[in-house]
C-alpha positions as CSV (number, residue, x, y, z in Angstrom):
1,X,12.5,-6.5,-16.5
2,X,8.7,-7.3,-15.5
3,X,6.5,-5.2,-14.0
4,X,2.7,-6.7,-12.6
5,X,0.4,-4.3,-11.3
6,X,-2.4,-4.8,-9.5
7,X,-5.4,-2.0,-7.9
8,X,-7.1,-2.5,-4.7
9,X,-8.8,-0.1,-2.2
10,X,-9.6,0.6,1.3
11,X,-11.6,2.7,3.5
12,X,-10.4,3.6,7.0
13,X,-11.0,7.3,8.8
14,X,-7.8,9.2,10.3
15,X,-6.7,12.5,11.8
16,X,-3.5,14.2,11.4
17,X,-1.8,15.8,14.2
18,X,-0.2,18.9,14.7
19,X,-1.9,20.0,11.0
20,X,-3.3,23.2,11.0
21,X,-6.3,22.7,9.0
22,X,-9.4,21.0,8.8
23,X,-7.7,17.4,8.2
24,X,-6.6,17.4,12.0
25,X,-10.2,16.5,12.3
26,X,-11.1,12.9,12.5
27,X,-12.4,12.2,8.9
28,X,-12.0,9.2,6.0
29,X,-10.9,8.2,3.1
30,X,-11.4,5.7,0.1
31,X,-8.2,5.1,-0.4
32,X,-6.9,3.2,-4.3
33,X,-3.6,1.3,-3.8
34,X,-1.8,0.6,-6.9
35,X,1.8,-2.3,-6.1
36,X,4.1,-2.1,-8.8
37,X,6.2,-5.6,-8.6
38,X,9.1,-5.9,-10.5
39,X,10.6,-9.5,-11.7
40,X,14.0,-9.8,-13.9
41,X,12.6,-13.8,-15.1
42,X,9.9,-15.8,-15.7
43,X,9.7,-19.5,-14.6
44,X,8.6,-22.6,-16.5
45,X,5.1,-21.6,-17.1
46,X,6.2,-18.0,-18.6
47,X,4.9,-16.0,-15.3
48,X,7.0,-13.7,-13.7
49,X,4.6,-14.4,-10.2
50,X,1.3,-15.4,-10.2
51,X,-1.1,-12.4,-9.9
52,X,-3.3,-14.5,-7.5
53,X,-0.2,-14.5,-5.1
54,X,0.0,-10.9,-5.1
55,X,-3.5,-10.2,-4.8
56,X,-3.7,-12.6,-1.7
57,X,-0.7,-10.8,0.0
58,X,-2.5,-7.5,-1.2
59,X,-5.8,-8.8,0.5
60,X,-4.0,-9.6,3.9
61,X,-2.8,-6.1,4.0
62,X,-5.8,-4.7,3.3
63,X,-7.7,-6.5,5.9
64,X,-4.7,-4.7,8.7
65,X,-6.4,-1.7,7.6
66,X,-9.9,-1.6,6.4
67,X,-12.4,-0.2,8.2
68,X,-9.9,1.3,11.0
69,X,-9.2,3.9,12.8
70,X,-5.5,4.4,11.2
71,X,-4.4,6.8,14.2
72,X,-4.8,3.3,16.7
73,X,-2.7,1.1,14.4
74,X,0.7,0.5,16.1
75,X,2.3,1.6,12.7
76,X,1.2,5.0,12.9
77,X,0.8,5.2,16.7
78,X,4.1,7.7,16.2
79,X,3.8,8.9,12.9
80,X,1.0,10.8,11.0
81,X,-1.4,8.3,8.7
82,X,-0.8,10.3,5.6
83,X,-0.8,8.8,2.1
84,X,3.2,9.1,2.2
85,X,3.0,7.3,5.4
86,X,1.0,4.9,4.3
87,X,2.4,3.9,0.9
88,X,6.0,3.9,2.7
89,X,4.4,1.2,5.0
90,X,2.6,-1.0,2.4
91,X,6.0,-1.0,0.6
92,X,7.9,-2.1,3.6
93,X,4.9,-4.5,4.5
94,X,5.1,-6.3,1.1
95,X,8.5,-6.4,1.0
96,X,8.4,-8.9,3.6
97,X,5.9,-10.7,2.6
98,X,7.7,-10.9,-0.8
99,X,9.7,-14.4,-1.2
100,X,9.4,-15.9,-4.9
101,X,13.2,-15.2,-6.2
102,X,14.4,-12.5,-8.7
103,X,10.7,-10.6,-8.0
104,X,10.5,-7.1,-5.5
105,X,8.2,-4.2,-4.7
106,X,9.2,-2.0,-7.4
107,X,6.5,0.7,-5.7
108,X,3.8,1.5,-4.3
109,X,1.2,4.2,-5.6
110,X,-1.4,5.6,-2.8
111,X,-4.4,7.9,-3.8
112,X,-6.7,9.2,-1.0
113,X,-8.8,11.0,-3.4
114,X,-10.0,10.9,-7.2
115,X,-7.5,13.9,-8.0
116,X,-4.5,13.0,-5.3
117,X,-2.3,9.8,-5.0
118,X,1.5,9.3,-3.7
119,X,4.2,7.3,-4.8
120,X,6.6,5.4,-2.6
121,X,9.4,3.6,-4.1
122,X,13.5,2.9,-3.0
């Protein structure tokens, strides 16, 4: 089994409701995003998948996000925009997006802080 990696980041402000605490209050992040992808082959060129596809999938995420106000994103309209939340919809997010065979979102790692991160896997 493969595993290919790759780091990105985003910045986006949120507010979590019904916390009791001062992260109820609108304020950001500069979040780190770490997709784990696993592969069980490798085609003719010895690649398991190309680590420019994954970036570009990785960058059209990113771009849903960046700069935003999470709490008006329809994916979080009904749920809290916390890092679990978050990683939990980047993983479903590049699942779908996904399609070269034998190769899946082995996880998704989310850190909204130096010190902090998530991880989100099935």
């Amino acid at each position: 089994m493969y595993r290919l990696n790759v780091r990105t980041n985003f910045s986006a402000a949120h507010q979590l409701r019904g916390y009791n605490g001062a992260c109820q209050r609108l304020h950001g992040h500069n979040w780190q995003v770490r997709v784990s992808i696993k592969c069980s082959k490798l085609n003719e060129l010895g690649m398991a998948i190309d680590f420019t596809i994954i970036k570009k999938y990785l960058d059209s995420l990113m771009n849903e996000v960046d700069h935003r106000f999470l709490n008006d994103l329809e994916p979080f309209k009904n749920i809290n925009p916390t890092s679990e939340n978050i990683a939990k919809y980047f993983y479903e997010r590049l699942s779908e997006m996904i399609e070269e065979e034998e190769c899946s979102v082995d996880e998704i790692e989310v850190w909204e802080s130096e010190k902090s991160s998530v991880i989100y896997s099935k």
